[in-house]
C-alpha positions as YAML, in Angstrom:
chain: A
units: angstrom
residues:
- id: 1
  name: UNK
  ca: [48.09, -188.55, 30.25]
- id: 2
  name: UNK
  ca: [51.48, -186.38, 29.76]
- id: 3
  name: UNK
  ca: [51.40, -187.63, 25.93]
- id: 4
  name: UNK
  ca: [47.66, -186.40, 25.55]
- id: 5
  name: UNK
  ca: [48.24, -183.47, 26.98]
- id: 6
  name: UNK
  ca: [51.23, -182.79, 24.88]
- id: 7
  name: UNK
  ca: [48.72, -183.91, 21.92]
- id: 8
  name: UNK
  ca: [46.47, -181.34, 22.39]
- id: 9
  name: UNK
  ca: [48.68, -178.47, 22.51]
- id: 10
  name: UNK
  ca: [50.46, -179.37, 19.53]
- id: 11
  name: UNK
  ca: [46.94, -179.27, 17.86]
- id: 12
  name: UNK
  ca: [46.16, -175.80, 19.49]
- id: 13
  name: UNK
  ca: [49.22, -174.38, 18.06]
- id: 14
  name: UNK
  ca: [48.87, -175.71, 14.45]
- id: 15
  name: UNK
  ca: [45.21, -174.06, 14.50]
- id: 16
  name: UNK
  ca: [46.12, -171.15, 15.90]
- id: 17
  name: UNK
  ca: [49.31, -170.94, 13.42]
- id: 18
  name: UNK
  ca: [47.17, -171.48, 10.32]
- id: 19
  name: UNK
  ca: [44.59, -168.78, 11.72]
- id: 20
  name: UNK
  ca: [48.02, -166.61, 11.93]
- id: 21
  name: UNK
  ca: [49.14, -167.30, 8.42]
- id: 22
  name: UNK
  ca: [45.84, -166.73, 7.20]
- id: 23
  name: UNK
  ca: [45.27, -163.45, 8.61]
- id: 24
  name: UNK
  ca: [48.80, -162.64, 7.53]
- id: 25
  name: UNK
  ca: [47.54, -163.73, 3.52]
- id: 26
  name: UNK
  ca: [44.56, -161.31, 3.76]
- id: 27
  name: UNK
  ca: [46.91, -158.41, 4.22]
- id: 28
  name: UNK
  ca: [50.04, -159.00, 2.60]
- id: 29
  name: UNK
  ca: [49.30, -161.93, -0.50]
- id: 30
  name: UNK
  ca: [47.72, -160.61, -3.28]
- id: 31
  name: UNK
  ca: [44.56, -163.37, -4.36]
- id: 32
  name: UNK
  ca: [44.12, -164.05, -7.93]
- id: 33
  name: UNK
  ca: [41.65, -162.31, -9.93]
- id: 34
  name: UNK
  ca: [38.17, -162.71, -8.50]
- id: 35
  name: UNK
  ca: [39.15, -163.94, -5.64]
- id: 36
  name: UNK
  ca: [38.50, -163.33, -1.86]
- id: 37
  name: UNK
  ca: [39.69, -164.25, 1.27]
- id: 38
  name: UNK
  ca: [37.14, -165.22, 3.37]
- id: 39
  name: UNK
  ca: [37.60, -164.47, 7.10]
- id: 40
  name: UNK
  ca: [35.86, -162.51, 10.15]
- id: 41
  name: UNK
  ca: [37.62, -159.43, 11.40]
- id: 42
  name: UNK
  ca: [36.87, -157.57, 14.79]
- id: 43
  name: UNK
  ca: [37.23, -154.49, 16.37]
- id: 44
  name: UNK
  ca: [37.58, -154.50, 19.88]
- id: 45
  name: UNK
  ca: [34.33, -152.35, 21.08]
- id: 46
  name: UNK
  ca: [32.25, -151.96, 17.91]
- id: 47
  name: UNK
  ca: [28.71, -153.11, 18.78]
- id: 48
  name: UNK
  ca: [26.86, -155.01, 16.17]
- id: 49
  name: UNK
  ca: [22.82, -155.60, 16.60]
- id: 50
  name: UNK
  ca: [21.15, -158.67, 15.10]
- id: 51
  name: UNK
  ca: [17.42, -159.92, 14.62]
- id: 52
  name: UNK
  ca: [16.56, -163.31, 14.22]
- id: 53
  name: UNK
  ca: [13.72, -164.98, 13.54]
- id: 54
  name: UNK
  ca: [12.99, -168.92, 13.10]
- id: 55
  name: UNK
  ca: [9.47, -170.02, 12.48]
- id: 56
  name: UNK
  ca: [7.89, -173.11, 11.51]
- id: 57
  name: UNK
  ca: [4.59, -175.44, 10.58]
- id: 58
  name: UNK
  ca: [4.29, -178.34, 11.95]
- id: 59
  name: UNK
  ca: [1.42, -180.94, 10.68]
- id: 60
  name: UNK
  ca: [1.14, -184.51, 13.19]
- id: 61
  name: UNK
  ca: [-0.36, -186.79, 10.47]
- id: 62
  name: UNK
  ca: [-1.86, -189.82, 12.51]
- id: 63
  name: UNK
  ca: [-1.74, -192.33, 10.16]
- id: 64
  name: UNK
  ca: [-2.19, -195.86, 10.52]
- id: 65
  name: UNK
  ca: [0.17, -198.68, 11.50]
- id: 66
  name: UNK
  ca: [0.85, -201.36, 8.26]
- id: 67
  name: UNK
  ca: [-1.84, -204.27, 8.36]
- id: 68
  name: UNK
  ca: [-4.56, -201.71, 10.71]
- id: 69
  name: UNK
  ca: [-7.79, -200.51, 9.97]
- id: 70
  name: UNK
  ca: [-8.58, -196.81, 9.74]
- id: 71
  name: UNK
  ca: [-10.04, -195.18, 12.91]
- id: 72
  name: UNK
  ca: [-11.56, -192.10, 11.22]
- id: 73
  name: UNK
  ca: [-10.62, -190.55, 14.63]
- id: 74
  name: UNK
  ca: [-6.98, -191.42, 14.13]
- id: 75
  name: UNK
  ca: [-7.02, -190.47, 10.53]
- id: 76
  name: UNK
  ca: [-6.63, -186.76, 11.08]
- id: 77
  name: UNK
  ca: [-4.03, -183.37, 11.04]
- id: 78
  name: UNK
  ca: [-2.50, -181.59, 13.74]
- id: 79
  name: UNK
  ca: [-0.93, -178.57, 12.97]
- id: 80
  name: UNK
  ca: [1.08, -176.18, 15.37]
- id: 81
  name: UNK
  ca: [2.97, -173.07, 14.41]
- id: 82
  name: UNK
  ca: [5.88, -171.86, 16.31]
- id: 83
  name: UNK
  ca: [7.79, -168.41, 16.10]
- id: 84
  name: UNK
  ca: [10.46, -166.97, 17.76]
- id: 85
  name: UNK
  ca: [11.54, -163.37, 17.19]
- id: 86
  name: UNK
  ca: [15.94, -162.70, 19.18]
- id: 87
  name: UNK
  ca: [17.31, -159.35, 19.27]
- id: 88
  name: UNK
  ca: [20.80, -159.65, 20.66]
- id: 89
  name: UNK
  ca: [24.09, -157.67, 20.65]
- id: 90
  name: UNK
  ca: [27.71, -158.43, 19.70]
- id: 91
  name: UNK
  ca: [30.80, -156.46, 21.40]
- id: 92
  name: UNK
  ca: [34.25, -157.67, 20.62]
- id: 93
  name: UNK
  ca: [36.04, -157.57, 24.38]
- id: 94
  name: UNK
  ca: [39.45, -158.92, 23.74]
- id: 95
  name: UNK
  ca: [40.47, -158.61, 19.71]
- id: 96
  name: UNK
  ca: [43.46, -161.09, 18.32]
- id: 97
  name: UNK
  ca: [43.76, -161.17, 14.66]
- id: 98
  name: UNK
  ca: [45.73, -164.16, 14.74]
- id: 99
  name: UNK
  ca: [43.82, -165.94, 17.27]
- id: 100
  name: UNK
  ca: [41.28, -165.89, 19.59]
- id: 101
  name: UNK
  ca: [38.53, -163.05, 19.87]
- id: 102
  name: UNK
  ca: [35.91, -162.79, 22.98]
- id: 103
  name: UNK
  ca: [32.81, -161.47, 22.11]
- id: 104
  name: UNK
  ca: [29.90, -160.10, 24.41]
- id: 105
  name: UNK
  ca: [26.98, -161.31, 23.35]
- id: 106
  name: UNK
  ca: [23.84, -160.18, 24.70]
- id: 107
  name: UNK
  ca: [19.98, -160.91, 24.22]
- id: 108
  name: UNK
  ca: [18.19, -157.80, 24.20]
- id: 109
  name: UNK
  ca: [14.25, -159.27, 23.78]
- id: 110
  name: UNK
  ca: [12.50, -162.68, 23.09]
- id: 111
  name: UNK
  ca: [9.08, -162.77, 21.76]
- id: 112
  name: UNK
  ca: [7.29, -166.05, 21.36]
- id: 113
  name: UNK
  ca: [4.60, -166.97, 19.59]
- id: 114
  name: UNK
  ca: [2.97, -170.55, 19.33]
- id: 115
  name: UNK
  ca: [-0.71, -171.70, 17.64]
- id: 116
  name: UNK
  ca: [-2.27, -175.22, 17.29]
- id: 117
  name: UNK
  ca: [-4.93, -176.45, 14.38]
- id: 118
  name: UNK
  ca: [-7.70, -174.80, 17.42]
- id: 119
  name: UNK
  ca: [-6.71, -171.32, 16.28]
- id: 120
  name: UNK
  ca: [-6.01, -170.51, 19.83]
- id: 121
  name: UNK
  ca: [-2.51, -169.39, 21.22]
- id: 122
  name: UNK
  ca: [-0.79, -170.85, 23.88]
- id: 123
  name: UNK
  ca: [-1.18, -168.82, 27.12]
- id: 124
  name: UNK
  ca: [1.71, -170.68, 28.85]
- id: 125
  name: UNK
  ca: [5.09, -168.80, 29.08]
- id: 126
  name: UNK
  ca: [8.06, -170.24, 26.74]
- id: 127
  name: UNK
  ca: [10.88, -170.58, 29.11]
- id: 128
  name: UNK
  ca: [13.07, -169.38, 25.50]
- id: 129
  name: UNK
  ca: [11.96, -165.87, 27.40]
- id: 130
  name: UNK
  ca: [14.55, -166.47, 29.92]
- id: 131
  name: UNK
  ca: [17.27, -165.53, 27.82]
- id: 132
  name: UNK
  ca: [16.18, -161.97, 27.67]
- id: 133
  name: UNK
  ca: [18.60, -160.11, 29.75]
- id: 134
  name: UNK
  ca: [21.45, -162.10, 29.78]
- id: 135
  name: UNK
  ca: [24.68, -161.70, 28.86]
- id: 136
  name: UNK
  ca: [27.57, -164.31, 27.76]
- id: 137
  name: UNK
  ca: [30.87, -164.71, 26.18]
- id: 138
  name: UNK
  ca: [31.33, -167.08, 23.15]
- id: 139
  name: UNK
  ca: [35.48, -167.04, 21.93]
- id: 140
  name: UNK
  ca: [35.77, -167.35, 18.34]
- id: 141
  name: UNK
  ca: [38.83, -167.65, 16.07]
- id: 142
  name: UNK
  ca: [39.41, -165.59, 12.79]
- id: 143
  name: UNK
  ca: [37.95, -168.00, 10.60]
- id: 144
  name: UNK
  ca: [34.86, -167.27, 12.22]
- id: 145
  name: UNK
  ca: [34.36, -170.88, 14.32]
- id: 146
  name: UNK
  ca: [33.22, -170.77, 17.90]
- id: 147
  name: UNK
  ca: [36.18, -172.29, 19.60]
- id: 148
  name: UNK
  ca: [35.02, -171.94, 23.36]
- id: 149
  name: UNK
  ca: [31.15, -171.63, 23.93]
- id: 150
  name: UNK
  ca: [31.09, -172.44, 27.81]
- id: 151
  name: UNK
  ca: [30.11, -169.63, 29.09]
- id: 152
  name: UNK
  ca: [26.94, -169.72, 27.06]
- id: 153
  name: UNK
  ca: [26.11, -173.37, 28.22]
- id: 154
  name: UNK
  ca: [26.01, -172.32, 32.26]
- id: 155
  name: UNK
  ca: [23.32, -169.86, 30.70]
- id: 156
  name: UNK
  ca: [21.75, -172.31, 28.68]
- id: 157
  name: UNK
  ca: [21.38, -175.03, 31.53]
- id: 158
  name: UNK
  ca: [19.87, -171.97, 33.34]
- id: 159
  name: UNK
  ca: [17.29, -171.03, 30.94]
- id: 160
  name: UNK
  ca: [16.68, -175.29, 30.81]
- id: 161
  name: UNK
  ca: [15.89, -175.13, 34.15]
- id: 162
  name: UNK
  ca: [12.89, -173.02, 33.76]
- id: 163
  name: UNK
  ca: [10.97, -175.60, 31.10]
- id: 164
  name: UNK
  ca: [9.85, -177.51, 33.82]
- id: 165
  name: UNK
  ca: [6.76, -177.26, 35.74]
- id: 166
  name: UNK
  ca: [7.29, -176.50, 39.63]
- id: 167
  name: UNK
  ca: [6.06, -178.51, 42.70]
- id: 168
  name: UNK
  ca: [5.20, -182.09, 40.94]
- id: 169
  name: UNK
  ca: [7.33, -184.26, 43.30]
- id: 170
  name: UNK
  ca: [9.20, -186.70, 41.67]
- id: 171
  name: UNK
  ca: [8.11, -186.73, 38.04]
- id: 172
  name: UNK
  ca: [9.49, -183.99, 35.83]
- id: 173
  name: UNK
  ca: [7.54, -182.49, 33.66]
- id: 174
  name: UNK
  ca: [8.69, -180.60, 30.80]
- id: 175
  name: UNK
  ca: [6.66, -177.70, 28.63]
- id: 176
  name: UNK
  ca: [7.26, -177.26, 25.12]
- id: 177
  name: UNK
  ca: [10.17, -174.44, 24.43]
- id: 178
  name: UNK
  ca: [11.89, -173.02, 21.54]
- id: 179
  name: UNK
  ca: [15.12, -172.90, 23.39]
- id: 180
  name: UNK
  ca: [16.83, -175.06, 20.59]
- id: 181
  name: UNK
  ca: [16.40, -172.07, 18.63]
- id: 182
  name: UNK
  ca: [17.82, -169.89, 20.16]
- id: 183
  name: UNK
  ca: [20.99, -172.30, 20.37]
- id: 184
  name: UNK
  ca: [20.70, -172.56, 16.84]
- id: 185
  name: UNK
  ca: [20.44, -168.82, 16.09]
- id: 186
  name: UNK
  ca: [24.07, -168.64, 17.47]
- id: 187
  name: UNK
  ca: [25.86, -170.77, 15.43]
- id: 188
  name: UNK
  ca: [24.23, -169.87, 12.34]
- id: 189
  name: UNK
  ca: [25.56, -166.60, 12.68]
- id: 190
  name: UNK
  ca: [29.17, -168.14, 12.17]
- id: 191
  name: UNK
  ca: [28.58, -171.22, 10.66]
- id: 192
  name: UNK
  ca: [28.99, -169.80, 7.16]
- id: 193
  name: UNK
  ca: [33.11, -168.49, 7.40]
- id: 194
  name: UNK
  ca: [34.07, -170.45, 10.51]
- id: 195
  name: UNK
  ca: [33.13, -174.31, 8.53]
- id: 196
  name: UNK
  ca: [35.21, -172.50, 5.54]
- id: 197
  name: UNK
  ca: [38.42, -173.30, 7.59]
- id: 198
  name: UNK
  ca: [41.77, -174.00, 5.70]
- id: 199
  name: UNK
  ca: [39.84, -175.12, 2.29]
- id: 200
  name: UNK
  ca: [39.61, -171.01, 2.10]
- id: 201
  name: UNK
  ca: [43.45, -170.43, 2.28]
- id: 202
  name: UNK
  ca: [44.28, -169.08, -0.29]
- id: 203
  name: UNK
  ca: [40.95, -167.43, -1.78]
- id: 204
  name: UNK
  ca: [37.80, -168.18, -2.83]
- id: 205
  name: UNK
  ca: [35.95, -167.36, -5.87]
- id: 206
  name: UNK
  ca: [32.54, -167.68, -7.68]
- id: 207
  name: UNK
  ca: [31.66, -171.24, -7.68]
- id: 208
  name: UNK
  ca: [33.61, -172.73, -4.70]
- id: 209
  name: UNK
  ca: [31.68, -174.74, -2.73]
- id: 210
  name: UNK
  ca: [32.46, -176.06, 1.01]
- id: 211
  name: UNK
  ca: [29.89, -178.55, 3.89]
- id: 212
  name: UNK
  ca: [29.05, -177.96, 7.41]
- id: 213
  name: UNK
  ca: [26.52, -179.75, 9.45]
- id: 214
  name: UNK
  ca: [24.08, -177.75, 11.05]
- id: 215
  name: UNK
  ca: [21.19, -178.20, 13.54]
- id: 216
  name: UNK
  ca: [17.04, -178.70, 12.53]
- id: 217
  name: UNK
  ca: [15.09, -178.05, 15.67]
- id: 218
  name: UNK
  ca: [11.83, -180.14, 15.88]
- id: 219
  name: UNK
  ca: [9.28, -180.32, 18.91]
- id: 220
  name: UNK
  ca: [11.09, -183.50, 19.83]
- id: 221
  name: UNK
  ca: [13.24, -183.42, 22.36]
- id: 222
  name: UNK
  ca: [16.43, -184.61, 19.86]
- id: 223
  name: UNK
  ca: [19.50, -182.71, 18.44]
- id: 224
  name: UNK
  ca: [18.28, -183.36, 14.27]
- id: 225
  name: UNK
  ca: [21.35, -182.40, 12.19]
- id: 226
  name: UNK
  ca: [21.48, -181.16, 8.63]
- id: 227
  name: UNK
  ca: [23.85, -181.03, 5.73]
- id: 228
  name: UNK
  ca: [24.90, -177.99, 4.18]
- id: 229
  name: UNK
  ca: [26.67, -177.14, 1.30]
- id: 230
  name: UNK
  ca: [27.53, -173.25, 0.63]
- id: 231
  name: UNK
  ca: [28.59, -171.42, -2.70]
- id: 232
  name: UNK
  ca: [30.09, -168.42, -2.72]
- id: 233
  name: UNK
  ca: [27.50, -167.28, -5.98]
- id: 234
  name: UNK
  ca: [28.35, -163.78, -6.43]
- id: 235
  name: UNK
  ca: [30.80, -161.10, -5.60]
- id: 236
  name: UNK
  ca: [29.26, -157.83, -6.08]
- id: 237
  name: UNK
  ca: [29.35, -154.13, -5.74]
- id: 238
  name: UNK
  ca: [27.04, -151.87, -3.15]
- id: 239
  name: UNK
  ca: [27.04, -148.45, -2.15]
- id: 240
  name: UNK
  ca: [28.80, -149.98, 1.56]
- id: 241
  name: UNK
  ca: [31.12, -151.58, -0.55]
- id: 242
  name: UNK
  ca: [31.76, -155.35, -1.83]
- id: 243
  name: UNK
  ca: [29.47, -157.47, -0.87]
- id: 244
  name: UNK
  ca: [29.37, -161.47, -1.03]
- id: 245
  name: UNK
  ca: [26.78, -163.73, -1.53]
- id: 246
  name: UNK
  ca: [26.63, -167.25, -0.39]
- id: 247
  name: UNK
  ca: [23.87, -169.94, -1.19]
- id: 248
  name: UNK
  ca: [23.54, -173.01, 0.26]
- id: 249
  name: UNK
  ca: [21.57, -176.10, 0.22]
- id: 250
  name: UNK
  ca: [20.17, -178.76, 2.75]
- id: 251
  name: UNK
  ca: [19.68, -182.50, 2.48]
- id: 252
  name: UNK
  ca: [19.72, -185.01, 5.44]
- id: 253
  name: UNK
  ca: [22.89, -185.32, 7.92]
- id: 254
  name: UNK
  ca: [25.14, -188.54, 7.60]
- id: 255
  name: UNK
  ca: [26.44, -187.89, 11.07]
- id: 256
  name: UNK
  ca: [25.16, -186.04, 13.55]
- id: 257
  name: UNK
  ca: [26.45, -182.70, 16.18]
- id: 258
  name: UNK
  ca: [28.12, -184.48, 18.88]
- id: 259
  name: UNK
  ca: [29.12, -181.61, 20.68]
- id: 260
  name: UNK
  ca: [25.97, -179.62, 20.06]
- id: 261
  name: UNK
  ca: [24.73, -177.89, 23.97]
- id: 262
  name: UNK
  ca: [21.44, -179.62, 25.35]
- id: 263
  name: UNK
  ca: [19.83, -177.35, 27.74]
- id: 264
  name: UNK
  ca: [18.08, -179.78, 30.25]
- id: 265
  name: UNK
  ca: [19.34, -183.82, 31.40]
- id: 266
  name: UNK
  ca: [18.05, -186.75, 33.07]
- id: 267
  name: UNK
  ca: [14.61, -188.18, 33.30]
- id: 268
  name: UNK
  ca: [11.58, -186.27, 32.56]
- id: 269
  name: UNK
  ca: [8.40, -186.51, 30.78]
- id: 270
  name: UNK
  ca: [7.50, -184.17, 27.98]
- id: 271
  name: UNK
  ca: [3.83, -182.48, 28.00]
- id: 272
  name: UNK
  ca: [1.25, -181.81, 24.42]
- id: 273
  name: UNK
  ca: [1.39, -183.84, 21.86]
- id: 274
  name: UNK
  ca: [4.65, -184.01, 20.96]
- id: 275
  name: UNK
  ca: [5.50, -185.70, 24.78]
- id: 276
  name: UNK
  ca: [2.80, -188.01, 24.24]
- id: 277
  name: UNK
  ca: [4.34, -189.21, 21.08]
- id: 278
  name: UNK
  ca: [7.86, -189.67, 22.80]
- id: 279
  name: UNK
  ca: [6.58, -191.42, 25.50]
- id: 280
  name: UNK
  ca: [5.23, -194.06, 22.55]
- id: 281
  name: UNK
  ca: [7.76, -194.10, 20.50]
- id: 282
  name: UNK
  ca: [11.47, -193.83, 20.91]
- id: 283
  name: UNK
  ca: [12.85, -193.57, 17.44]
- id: 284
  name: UNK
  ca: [11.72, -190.85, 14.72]
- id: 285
  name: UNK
  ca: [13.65, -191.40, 11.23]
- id: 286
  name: UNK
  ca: [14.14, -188.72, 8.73]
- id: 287
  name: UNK
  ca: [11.96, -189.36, 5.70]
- id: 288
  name: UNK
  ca: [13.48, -186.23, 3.15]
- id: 289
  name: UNK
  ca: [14.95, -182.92, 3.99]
- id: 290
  name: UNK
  ca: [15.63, -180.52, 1.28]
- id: 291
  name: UNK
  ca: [15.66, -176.87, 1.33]
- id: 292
  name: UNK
  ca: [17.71, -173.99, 0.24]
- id: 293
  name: UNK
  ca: [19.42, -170.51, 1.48]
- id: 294
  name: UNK
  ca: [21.03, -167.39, 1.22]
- id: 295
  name: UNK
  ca: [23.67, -165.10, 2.78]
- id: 296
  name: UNK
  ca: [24.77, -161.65, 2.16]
- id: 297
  name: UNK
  ca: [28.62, -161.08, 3.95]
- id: 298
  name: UNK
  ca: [30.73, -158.18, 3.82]
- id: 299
  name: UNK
  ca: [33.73, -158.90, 1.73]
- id: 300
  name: UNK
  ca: [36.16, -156.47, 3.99]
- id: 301
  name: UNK
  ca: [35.53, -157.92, 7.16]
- id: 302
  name: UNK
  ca: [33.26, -161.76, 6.62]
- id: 303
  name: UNK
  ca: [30.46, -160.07, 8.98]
- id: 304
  name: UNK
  ca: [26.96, -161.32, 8.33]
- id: 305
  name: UNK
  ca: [24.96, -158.82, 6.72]
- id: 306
  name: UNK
  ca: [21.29, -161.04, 6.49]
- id: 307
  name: UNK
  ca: [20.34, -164.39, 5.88]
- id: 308
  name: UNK
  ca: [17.54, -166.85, 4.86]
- id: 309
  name: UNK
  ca: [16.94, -170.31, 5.54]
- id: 310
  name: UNK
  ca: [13.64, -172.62, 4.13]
- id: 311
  name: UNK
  ca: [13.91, -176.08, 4.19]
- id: 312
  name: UNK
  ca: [11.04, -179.03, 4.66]
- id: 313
  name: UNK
  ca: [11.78, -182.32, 7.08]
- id: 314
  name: UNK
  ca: [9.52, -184.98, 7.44]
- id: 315
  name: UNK
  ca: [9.71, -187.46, 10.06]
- id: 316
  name: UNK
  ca: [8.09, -190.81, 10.23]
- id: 317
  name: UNK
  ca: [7.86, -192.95, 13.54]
- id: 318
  name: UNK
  ca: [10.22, -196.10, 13.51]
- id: 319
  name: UNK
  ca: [9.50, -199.64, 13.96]
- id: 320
  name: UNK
  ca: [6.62, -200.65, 15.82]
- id: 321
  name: UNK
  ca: [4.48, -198.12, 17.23]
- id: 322
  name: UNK
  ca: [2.11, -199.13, 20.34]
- id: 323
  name: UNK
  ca: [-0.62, -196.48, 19.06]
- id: 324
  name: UNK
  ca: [-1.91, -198.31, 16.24]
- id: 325
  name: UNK
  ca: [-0.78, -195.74, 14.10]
- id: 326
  name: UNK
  ca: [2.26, -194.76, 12.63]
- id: 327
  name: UNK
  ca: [2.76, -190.56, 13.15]
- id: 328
  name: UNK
  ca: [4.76, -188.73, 10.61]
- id: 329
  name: UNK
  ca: [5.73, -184.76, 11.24]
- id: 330
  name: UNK
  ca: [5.84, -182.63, 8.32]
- id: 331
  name: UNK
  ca: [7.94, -179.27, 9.01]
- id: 332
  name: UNK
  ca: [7.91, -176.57, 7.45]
- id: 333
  name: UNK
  ca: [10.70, -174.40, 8.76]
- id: 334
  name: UNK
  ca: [12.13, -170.81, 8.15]
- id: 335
  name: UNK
  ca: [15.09, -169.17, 9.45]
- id: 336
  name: UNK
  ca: [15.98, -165.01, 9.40]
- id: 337
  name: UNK
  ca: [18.42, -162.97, 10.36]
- id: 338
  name: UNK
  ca: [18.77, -159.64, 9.82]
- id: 339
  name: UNK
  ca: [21.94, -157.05, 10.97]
- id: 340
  name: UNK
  ca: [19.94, -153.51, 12.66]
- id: 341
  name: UNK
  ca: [21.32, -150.59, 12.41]
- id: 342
  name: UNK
  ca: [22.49, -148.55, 15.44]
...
């Protein structure tokens, strides 16, 4: 125990060293030509407003098992949209510029909207609403990578808690939420600089590209992970001054986000369509994910400026379905964000 314990501070203190000596570049190493060092800077009290959106399509195709006849019934199209619309807050509490940083963060409104193939939205509440209101710290390092986000799970379990339907004894029944979103809306904010880590040492220019793995929320209750790759595509001039501009791309994940926060646990049954497909079929495999992106950053201090994210996933049931058929979801999926001004 005394020589894991040993382990892991030695690994703190080589992060936070490199963080150090990275800061320490920005200001005192000059970069070669075209170059930039890439890395978030914060000032303690200086609000910063986002707005997020992430909406999607989402077409059930019932089609039918190998070897089965067609049901015309069973040979038919679901489709469900889903939108969620975040307006949160971001104040810098306790400001290190060689390590750690504790930001506020704090969700200002929710707005949900959800339609099915009837043309009719869904009068239930999304319990993604929950979140409006509350407050919570996430600790990130200069690079821009949430180091500590345990504060925001107590808030997430909390928010979980209010997917399920009250007063049915025993069983647990779940509602559809877009509370995965939400999640995801978080770390997409500093995905971009904080996956850059120590490849971005000494400068980046036009044409260097890094990976992350990021998350790609479905109905299904199931963490799906994606593979990113950013460019850094342009460096360029605007009236606020230098601007940079980061693409990336999307194909499927090769491993998947271990450490990503789930916001409910244990045994429970999902309700719509989607739970009646789980409760069916245990497996979903991803079929073809490809999409693409952009970023805008300030070059002075890394802060996200806006952002777009489109990208198609198709899953197909695996194995042996005992439905007779053999679903596949096609998704449709786009992410915003956009920085307000104050």
């Amino acid at each position: 125990m005394k020589l894991i314990k040993t382990a892991m501070l030695v690994v703190i203190c080589i992060c936070l060293f490199g963080c150090e000596q990275q800061q320490k570049k920005k200001a005192d190493k000059p970069l070669g030509r075209g170059k930039v060092l890439l890395s978030v800077d914060f000032e303690k009290g200086q609000v910063s407003k986002y707005k997020f959106t992430s909406e999607r399509e989402i077409a059930l195709h019932w089609e039918p098992a190998p070897g089965k006849s067609k049901p015309a019934a069973k040979n038919k199209v679901d489709y469900t949209n889903e939108k969620v619309e975040i307006v949160m807050t971001y104040e810098p509490t306790k400001v290190d510029p060689y390590g750690l940083t504790t930001i506020k963060c704090t969700c200002e409104s929710v707005a949900v909207k959800r339609t099915t193939s009837k043309k009719k939205a869904t009068t239930k509440s999304d319990a993604v609403k929950a979140f409006a209101g509350k407050s919570f710290n996430l600790i990130v390092g200069p690079t821009g990578k949430i180091e500590d986000y345990s504060d925001f799970e107590k808030v997430i379990k909390q928010v979980g808690d209010k997917a399920f339907r009250a007063g049915r004894g025993d069983v647990r029944i779940k509602e559809p939420d877009l509370i995965e979103d939400f999640i995801a809306s978080q770390w997409f904010l500093w995905d971009c600089v904080g996956s850059l880590g120590s490849a971005g040492a000494d400068g980046i220019g036009t044409g260097f590209k890094w990976q992350s793995v990021l998350s790609a929320p479905t109905p299904l209750v199931k963490t799906q992970a994606r593979s990113v790759e950013y460019q850094l595509s342009e460096i360029r001039n605007s009236h606020s001054g230098k601007q940079l501009v980061i693409k990336s791309t999307y194909s499927p994940a090769d491993r998947k986000l271990i450490t990503w926060p789930m916001p409910y646990s244990g045994r429970f049954q999902v309700s719509g369509p989607f739970g009646f497909l789980t409760m069916f079929i245990k497996n979903f495999q991803v079929i073809s994910l490809q999409g693409s992106g952009v970023e805008v950053l300030k070059a002075d201090t890394g802060q996200a400026i806006r952002y777009k994210q489109d990208y198609k996933i198709v899953l197909e049931a695996a194995g042996k379905s005992k439905l007779g058929t053999k679903p596949r979801l096609e998704i449709k999926q786009n992410f915003t964000m956009q920085r307000l001004e104050q």
